[in-house]
C-alpha positions in Angstrom: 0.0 0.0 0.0 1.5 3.6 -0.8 1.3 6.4 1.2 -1.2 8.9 1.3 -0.7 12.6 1.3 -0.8 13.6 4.7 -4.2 15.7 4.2 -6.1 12.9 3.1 -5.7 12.0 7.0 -8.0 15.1 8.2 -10.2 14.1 5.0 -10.8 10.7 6.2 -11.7 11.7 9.6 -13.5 15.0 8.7 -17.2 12.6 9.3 -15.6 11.1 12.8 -16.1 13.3 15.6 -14.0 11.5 18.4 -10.3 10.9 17.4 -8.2 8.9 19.8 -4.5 9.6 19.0 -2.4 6.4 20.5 1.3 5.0 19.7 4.7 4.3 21.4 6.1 6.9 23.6 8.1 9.4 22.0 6.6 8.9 18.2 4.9 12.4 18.3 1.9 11.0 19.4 0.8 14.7 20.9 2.1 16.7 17.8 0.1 14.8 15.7 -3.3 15.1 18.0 -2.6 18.8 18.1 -1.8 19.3 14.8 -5.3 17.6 13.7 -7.0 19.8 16.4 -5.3 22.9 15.0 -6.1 22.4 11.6 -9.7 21.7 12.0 -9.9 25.0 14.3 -8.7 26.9 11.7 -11.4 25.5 9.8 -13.4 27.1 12.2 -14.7 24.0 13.4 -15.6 23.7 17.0 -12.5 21.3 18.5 -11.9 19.9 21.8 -7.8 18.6 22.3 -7.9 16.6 25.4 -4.5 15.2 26.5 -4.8 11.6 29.1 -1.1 11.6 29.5 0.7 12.2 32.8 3.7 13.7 30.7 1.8 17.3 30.3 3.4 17.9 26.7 0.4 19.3 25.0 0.8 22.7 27.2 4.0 22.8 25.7 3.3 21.6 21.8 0.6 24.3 22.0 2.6 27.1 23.8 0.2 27.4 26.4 -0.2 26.7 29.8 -3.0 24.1 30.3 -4.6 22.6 33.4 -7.4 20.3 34.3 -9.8 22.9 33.5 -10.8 23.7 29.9 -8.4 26.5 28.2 -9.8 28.5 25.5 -6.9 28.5 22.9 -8.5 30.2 19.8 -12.4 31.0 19.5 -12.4 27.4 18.1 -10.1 25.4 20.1 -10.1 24.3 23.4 -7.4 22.4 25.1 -7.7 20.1 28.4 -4.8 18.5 30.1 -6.3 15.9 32.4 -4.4 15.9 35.8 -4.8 12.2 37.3 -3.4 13.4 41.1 -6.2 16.1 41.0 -9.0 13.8 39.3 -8.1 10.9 42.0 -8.7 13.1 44.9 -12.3 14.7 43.0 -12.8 10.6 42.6 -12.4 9.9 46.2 -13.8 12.8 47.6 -17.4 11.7 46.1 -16.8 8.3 46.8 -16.9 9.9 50.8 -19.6 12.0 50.1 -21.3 8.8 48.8 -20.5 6.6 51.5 -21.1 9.3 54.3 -24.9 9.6 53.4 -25.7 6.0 54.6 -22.4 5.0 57.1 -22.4 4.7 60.7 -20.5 8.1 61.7 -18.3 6.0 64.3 -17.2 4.3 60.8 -16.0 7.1 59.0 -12.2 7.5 60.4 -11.7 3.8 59.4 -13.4 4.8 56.1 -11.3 7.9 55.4 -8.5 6.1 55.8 -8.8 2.9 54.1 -10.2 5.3 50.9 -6.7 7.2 51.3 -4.8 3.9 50.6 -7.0 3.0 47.9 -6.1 5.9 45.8 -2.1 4.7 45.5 -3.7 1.1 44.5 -3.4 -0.4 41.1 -5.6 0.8 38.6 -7.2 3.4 41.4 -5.8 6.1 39.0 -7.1 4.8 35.6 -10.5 4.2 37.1 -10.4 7.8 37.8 -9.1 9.1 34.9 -11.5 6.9 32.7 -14.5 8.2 34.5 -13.3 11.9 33.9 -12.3 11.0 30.2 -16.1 9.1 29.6 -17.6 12.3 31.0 -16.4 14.6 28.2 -16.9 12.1 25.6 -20.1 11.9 26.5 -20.8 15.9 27.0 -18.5 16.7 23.9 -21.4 16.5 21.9 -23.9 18.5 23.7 -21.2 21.2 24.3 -21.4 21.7 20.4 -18.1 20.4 19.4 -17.7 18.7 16.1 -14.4 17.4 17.4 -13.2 15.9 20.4 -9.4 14.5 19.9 -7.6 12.4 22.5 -4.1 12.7 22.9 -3.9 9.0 25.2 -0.7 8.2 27.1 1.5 5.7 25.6 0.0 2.3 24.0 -0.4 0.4 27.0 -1.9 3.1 29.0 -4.3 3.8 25.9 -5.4 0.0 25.3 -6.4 -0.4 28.7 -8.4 3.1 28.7 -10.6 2.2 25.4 -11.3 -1.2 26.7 -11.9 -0.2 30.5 -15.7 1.2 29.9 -16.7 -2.4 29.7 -14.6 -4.0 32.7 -16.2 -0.8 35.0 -19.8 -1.2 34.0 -19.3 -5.5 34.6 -17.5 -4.4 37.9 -20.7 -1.7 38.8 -23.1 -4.5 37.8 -21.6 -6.3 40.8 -22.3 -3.4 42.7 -25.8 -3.1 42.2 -26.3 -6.9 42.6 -25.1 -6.5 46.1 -26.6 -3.3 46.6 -30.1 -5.3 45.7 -29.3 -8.3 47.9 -28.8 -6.0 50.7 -31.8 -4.0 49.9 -33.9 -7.5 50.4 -32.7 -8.0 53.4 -33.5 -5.1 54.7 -37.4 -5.5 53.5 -36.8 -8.7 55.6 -35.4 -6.9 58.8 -38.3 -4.0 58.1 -41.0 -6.5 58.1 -39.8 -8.2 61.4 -39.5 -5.2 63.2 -43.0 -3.8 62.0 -44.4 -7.2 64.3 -41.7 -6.2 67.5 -42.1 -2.5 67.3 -43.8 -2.8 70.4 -42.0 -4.7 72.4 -38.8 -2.4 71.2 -40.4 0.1 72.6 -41.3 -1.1 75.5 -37.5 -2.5 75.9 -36.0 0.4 74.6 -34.4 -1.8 72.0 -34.4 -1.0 68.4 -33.8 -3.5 65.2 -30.1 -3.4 64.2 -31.4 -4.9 61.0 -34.3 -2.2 60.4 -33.8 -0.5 57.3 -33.4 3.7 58.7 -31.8 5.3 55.8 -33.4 3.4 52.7 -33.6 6.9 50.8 -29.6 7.3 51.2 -29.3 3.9 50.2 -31.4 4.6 47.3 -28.6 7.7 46.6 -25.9 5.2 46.8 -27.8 3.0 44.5 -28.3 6.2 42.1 -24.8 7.2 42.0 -24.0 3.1 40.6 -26.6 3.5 38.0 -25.2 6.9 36.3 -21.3 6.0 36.6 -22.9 2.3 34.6 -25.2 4.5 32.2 -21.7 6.4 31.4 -19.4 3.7 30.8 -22.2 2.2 28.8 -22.3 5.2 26.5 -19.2 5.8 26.3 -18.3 2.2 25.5 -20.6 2.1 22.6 -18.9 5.4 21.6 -16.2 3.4 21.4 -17.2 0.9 19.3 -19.2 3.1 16.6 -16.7 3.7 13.5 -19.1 6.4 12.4 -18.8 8.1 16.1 -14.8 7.0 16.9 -11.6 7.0 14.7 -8.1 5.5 16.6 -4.9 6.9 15.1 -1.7 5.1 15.8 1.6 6.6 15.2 4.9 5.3 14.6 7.9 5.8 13.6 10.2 4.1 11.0 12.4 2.4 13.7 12.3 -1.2 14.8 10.7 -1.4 18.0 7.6 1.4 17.7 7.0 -1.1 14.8 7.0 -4.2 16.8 4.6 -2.2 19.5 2.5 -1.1 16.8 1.6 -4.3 15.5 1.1 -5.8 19.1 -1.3 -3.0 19.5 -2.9 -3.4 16.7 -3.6 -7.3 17.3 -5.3 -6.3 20.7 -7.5 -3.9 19.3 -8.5 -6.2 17.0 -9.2 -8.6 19.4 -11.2 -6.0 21.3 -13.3 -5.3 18.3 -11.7 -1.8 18.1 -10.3 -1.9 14.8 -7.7 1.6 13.9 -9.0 3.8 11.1 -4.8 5.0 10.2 -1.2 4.8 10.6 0.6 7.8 10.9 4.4 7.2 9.8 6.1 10.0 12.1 9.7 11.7 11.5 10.3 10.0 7.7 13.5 11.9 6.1 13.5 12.9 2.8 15.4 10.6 0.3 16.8 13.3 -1.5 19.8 14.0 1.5 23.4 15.2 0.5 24.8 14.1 3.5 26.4 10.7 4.1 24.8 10.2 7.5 21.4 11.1 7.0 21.1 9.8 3.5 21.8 6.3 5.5 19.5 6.8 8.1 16.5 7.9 5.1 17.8 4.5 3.0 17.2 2.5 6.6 13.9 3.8 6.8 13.1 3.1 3.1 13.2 -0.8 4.0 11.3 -0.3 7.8 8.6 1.3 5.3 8.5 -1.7 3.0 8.0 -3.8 6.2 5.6 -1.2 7.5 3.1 -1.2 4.4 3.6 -4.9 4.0 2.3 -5.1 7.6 -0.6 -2.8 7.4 -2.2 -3.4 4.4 -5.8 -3.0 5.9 -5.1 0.6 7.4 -4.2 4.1 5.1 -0.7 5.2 5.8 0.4 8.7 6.2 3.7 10.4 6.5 5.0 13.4 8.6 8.5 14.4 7.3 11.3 15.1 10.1 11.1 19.3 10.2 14.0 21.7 10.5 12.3 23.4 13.5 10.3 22.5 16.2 7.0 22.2 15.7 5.2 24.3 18.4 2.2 26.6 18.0 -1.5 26.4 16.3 -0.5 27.6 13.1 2.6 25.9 12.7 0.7 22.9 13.8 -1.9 23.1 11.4 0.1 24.0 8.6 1.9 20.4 8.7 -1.7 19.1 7.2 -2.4 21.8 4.8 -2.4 20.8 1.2 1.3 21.7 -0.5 
């Protein structure tokens, strides 16, 4: 398969309104999400840049200082950088809330506590950060924005992210079962205690098992069925090739290649199949000098082995530039028609 000019890239996704941007660390993963965002702001079309990666380089791609608020960059971009340490502690600190409504107060230190070791456990932190990232999926739309591009952590990080939505609403499902078991045992307790109320009262004893706060264990239950109603929507998101485009990029070098094609084979297997390869950092062939005319002829036969690969997926090249690539319209320009 040859490679496509690089503008047929913002062609192909111009009908797909959620772009996730994914690849090896250090294959320009962000310049290429912020270059697509750029370019379809200066389109003047409304475009969300959300970075998921805990390296905080789209601030600095962009020349602007981002935060985990939304940044106005131009009238049509905006630009989030998701902060996982802040979006851990907002997690936790309605997980509290949540628990607080219905738990005995004497309970709460132990609570508090055993919540602040939960947020350094495995996978506390990508629970978090999918929750925040399915939220503005979800409200991306409704915000008005005809874009919504994803610049993910590397591979690894971003494979587990697109296939977490389903994991969390089977893990919330559990939830709710319990959350209903207990509920029937509390009709149980409610029913006994409706036949001893009076001799409790004459004893002064109440039912342990009486059911005293159904309503807050009805808000519990409430808070379950939104976080499973968002991981729902935004796993069929996901899955909708007319909704959802996922980008890899790579470089001409063995072992993005290798990653890439591991990747690749999981999304696949996950039913989350990539909509482009974007071959980053290609040197021109046409080099006077010894060295890098090497280096271009070493990436001429990676590129055989890259379209012999990927013959299902369009390929697009990014040539190595003489400057940094930093700002919108520099950004943008890399995708503009020559």
């Amino acid at each position: 398969m040859a490679l496509h000019p690089l503008h047929g890239l913002v062609e192909q996704l111009e009908t797909q309104p959620i772009i996730f941007i994914g690849g090896k660390g250090g294959v320009g993963k962000t310049t290429t999400a912020a270059a697509l965002a750029s370019y379809y702001a200066s389109q003047q079309q409304k475009t969300l840049i959300v970075s998921t990666d805990p390296a905080h380089s789209l601030g600095d791609v962009l020349n602007v200082r981002l935060n985990n608020e939304k940044t106005v960059i131009s009238p049509y971009l905006d630009a989030i950088e998701l902060n996982p340490d802040v979006i851990v502690d907002e997690h936790f600190a309605q997980v509290e809330r949540t628990i607080k409504a219905y738990a005995n107060p004497d309970m709460m230190p132990k609570i508090r506590e055993h919540l602040r070791l939960s947020k350094s456990a495995p996978g506390a932190q990508e629970a978090a950060m999918l929750e925040s990232m399915c939220h503005h999926l979800v409200e991306a739309a409704d915000a008005g924005y005809e874009h919504i591009i994803f610049d993910t952590a590397p591979t690894g990080h971003t494979l587990r992210l697109l296939v977490l939505p389903e994991m969390m609403g089977a893990w919330t499902d559990g939830l709710l079962a319990q959350q209903r078991r207990q509920a029937k045992l509390r009709s149980v307790a409610t029913h006994l205690d409706s036949h001893n109320q009076k001799d409790s009262q004459k004893n002064d004893v109440a039912n342990p098992f009486a059911a005293k706060k159904s309503d807050r264990w009805e808000q519990a239950v409430s808070v379950l069925e939104r976080r499973k109603q968002l991981f729902r929507q935004a796993g069929l998101l996901l899955h909708d090739r007319t909704q959802t485009a996922i980008v890899l990029v790579v470089t001409a070098d063995v072992l993005p290649l290798a990653e890439t094609k591991r990747a690749i084979e999981q999304l696949e297997d996950s039913k989350l199949i990539p909509a482009a390869i974007v071959i980053n950092q290609l040197i021109s062939t046409t080099q006077s000098d010894e060295f890098w005319r090497r280096r271009a002829e070493r990436q001429q036969h990676l590129l055989q082995d890259i379209e012999q690969s990927f013959t299902k997926y369009p390929l697009y090249p990014i040539y190595l530039q003489q400057t940094d690539v930093r700002g919108t319209d520099t950004l943008s320009a890399l995708l503009k028609p020559v």
